[in-house]
C-alpha positions as CSV (number, residue, x, y, z in Angstrom):
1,X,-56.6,-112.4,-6.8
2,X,-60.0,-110.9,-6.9
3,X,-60.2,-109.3,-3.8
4,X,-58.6,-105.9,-3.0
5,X,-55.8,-107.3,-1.1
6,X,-52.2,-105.7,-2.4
7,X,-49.9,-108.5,-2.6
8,X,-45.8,-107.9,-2.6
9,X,-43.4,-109.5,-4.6
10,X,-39.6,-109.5,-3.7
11,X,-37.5,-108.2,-6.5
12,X,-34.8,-110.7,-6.0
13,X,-37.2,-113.1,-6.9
14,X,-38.7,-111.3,-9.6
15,X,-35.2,-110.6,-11.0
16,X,-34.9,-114.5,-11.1
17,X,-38.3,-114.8,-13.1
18,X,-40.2,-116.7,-10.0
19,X,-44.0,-115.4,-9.6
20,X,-44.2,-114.1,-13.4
21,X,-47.9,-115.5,-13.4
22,X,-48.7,-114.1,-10.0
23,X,-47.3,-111.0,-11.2
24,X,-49.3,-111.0,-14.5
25,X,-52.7,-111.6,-12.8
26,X,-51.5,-108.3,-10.2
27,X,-50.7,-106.1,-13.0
28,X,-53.9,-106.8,-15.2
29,X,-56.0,-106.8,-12.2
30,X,-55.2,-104.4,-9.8
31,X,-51.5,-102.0,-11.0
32,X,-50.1,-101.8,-7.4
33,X,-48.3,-104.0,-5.2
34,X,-45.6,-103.9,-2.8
35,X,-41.7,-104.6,-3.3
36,X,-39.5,-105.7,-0.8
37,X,-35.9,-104.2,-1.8
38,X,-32.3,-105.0,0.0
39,X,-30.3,-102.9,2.4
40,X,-29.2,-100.5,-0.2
41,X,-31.9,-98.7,-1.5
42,X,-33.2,-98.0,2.0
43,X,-29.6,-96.8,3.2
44,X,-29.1,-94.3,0.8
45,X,-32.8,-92.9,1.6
46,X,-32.5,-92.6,5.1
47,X,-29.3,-90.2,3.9
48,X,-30.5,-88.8,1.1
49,X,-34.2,-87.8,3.5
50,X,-32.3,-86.6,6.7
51,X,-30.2,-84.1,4.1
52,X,-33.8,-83.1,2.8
53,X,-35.7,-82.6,5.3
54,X,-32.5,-80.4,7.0
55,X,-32.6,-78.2,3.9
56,X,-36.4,-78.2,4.3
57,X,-36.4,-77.2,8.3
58,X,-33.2,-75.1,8.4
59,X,-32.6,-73.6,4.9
60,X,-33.3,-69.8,4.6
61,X,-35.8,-68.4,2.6
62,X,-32.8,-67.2,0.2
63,X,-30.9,-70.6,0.2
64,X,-34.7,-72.2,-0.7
65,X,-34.9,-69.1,-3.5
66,X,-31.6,-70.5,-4.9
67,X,-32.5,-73.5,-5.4
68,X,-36.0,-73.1,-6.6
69,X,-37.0,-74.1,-10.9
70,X,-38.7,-71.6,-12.6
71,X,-39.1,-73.2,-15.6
72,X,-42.8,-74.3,-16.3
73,X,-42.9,-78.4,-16.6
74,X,-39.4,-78.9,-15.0
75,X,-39.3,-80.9,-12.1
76,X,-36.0,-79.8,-10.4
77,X,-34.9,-78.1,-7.1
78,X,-37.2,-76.9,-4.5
79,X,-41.1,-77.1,-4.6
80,X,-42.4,-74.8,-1.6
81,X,-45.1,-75.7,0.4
82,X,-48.5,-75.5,-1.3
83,X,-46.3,-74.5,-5.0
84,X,-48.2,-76.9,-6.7
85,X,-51.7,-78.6,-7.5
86,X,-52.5,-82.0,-8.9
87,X,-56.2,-81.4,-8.5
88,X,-55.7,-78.2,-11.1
89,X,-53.6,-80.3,-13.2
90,X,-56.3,-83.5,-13.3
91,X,-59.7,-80.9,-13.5
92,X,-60.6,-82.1,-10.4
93,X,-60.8,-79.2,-8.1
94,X,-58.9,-76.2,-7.0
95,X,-56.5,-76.9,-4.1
96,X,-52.8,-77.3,-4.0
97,X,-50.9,-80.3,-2.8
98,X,-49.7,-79.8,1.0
99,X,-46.2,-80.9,0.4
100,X,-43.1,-79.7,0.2
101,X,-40.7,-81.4,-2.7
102,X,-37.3,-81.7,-3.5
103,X,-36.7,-83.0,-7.2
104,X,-33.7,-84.0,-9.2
105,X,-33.3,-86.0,-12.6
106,X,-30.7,-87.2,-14.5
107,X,-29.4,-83.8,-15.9
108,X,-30.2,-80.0,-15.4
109,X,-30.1,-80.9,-11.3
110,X,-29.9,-77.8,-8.3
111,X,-28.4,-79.0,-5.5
112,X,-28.0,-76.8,-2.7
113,X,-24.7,-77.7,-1.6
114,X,-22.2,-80.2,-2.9
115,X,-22.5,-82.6,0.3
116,X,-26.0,-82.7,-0.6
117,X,-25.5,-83.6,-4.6
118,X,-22.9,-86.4,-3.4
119,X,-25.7,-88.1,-1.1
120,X,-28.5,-87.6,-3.5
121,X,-26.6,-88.3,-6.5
122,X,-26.1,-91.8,-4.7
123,X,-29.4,-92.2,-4.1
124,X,-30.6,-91.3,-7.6
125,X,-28.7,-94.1,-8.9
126,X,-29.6,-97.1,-6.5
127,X,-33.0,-95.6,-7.1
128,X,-32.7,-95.5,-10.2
129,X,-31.4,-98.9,-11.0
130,X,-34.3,-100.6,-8.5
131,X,-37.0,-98.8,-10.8
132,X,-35.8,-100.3,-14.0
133,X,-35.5,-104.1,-12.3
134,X,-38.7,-104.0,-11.4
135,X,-40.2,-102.1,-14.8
136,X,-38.4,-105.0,-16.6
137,X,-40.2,-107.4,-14.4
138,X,-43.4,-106.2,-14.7
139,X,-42.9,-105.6,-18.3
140,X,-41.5,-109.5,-19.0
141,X,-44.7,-111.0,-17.0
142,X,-46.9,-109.2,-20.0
143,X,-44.3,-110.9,-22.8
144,X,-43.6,-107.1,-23.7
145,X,-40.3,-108.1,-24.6
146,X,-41.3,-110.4,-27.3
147,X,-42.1,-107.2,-29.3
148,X,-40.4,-104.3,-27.7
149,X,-36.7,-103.6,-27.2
150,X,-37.5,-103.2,-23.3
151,X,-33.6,-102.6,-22.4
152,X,-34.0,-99.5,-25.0
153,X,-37.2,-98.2,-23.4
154,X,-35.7,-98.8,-19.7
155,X,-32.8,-96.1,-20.6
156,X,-35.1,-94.1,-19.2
157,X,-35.6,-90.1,-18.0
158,X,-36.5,-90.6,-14.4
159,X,-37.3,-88.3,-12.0
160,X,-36.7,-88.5,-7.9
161,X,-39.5,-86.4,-5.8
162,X,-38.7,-86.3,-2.1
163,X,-42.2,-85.2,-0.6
164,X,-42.6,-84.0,2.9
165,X,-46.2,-83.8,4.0
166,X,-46.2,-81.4,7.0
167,X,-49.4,-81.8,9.6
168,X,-52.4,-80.2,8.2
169,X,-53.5,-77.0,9.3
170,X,-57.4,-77.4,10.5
171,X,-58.3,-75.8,6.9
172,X,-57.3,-78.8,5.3
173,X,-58.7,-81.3,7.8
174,X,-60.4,-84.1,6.0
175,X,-64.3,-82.5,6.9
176,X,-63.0,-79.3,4.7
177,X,-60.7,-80.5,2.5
178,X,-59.9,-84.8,1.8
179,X,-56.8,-84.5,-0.1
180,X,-53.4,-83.7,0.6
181,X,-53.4,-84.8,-3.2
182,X,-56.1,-85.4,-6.0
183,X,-56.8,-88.4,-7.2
184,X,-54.3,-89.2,-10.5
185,X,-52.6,-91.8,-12.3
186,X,-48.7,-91.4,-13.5
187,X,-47.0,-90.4,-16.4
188,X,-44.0,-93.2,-16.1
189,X,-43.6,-96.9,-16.7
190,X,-43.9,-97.2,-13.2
191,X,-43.5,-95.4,-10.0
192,X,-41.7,-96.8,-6.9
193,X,-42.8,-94.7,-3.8
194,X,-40.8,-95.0,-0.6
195,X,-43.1,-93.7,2.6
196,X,-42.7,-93.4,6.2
197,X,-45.5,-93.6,8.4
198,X,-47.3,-91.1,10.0
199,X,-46.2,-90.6,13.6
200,X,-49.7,-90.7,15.0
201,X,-51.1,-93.6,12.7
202,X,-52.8,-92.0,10.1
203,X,-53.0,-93.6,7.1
204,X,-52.5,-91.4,4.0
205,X,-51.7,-93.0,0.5
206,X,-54.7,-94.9,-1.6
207,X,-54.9,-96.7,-4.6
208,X,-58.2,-97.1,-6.7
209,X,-59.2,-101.2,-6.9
210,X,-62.5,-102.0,-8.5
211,X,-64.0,-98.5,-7.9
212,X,-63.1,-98.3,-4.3
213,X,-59.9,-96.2,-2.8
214,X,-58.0,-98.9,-0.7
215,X,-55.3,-97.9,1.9
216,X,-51.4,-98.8,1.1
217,X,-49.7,-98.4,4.7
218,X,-46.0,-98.4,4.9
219,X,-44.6,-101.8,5.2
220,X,-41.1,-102.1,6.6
221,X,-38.6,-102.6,3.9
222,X,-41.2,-102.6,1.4
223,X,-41.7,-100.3,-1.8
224,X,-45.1,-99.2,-3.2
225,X,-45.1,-99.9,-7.0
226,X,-47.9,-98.5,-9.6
227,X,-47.8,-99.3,-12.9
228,X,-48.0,-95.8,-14.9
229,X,-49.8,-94.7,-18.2
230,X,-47.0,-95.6,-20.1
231,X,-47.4,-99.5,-19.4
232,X,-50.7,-99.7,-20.9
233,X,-49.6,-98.3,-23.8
234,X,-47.0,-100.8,-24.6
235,X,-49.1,-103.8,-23.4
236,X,-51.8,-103.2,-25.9
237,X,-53.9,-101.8,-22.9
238,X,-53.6,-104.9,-20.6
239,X,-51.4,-103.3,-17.7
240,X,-53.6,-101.6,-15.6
241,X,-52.5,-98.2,-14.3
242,X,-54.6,-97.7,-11.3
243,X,-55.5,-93.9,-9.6
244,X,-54.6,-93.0,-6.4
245,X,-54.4,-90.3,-3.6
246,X,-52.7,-88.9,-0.4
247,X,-56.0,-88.3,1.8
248,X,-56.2,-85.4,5.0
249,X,-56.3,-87.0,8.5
250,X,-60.1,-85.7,10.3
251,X,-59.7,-83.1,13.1
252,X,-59.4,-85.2,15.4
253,X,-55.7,-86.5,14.0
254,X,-54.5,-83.4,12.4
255,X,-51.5,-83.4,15.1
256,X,-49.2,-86.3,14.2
257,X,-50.2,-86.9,10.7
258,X,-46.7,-85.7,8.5
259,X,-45.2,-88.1,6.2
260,X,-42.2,-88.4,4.0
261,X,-42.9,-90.0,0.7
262,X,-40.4,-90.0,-1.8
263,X,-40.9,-91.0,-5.2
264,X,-39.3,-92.4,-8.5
265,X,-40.8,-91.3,-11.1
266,X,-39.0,-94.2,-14.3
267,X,-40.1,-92.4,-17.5
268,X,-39.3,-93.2,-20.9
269,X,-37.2,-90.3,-22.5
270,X,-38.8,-87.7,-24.6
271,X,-38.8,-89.2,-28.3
272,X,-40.7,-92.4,-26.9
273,X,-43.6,-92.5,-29.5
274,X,-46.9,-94.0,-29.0
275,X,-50.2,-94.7,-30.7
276,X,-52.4,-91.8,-29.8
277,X,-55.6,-93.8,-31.3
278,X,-54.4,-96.5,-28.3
279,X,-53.8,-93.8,-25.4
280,X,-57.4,-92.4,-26.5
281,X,-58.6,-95.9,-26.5
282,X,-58.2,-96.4,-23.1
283,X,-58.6,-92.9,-22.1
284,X,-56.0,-90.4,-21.9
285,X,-54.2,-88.1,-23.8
286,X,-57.6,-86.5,-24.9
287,X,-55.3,-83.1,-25.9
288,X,-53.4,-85.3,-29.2
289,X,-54.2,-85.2,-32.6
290,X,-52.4,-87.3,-35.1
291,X,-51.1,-91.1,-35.5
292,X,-48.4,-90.6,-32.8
293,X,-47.2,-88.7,-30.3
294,X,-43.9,-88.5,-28.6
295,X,-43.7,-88.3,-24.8
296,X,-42.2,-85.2,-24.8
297,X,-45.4,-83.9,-26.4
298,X,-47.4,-85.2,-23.8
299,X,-45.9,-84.0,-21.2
300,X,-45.6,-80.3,-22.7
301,X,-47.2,-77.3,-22.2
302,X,-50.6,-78.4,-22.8
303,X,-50.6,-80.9,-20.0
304,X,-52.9,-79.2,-17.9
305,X,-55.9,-79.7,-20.5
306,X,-54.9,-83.7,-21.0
307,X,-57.7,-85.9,-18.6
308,X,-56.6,-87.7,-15.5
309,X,-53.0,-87.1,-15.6
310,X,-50.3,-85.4,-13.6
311,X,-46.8,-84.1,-14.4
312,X,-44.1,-85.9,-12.7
């Protein structure tokens, strides 16, 4: 596996502990790959996206007000369009993320009306519950669990982002602007991104192998997996937690480029402790001082200064 090529792995077989060695060669090498998942999960996202993306089109701007987080580092409720930068969060430029987002977690949630928290809370869950098989996959194929309690760390504090990347106005056309999103690596254990392609071709979402950005298209009843920050750190740097990007479509196919990409975020809850001498080892958390650091530090108000990383 020393090309670029993603592979996929299916989680049943995963689950069953087939293609650990495959998986351990993937996860060292390249921190991406693609899942196929069962009927469920993609059930309760075509639900859980249609009730989205009608709050998105139809809402008011007072029902989108209601439902909209104020509080700095919280990922809950409405995101409007344009509300939010990874580029200023990474230090790598100045523009905002053309998205709209919808988030929810496992507590502190605004849903904006209780037909909408029943569909989503369903979602969450089977969401939810995918995320940690295939952390605990990933996770075994390293022998993590021969010195972690991985069952403890996978009672997680996820977050669900439901992304809807509109068509690009021609000020953020690829030849002005090349990212719907800066290049960044997660703050999770991993991320499990469900996309939809664009309706004119377009492909959007990258992933950094061996210095080059390679594209991930949407398979059919596939997930998109990358291993976040938090996997090195309890691998003893061996997991690989790869950069990517959502790229802008050229001129020529700004009409027809949307996308829906929505997102689990599997975190490890807020008193996780790591070794900060490890995280600066392999290159983040440039912001700690100290021994150890909790994840709640990390991800506090200081966030912003911390190299190459992005709130989720």
């Amino acid at each position: 596996m020393n090309d670029r090529t993603v592979p996929t792995f299916a989680l049943e077989r995963l689950q069953r502990g087939e293609l650990m060695e495959e998986l351990r060669r993937c996860v060292t090498e390249k921190g991406a790959f693609y899942l196929e998942v069962g009927g469920p999960l993609n059930e309760t996202h075509d639900r859980a996206g249609d009730a989205a993306m009608t709050f998105f089109m139809n809402a008011d701007d007072e029902a989108k007000q209601a439902v909209t987080n104020t509080t700095p580092n919280t990922r809950r409720g409405f995101s409007p369009l344009g509300s939010e930068s990874t580029a200023r969060s990474t230090n790598t430029g100045d523009y905002s993320d053309y998205a709209m987002v919808y988030s929810m977690g496992i507590s502190e949630n605004i849903f904006p009306t209780p037909d909408f928290e029943r569909v989503w809370n369903d979602y969450f869950e089977v969401f939810y519950r995918t995320s940690q098989a295939t952390a605990k996959a990933v996770l075994k194929s390293m022998d993590v669990d021969q010195h972690t309690d991985v069952d403890a760390l996978l009672d997680c504090d996820p977050v669900l982002r439901f992304r809807y990347f509109p068509d690009v106005p021609e000020d953020r056309c690829a030849e002005l602007q090349p990212n719907r999103m800066a290049p960044h690596y997660d703050l999770s254990i991993v991320t499990l991104i469900l996309q939809t392609p664009c309706p004119n071709g377009f492909g959007s979402l990258e992933v950094e192998i061996d210095g080059q950005f390679v594209e991930l298209p949407p398979r059919p009843g596939c997930l998109v997996v990358f291993c976040g920050s938090i996997a090195p750190l309890v691998s003893d740097g061996k997991i690989k937690a790869p950069r990517h990007q959502v790229i802008s479509p050229g001129t020529a196919q700004r009409i027809g480029s949307s996308r829906i990409s929505s997102v689990l975020f599997l975190r490890p809850r807020p008193e996780f402790s790591f070794s900060v001498p490890l995280a600066k080892a392999l290159g983040m958390g440039d912001g700690l001082v100290g021994e150890k650091a909790t994840f709640g530090q990390w991800c506090g108000a200081n966030y912003i200064e911390m190299h190459g990383l992005t709130p989720s």
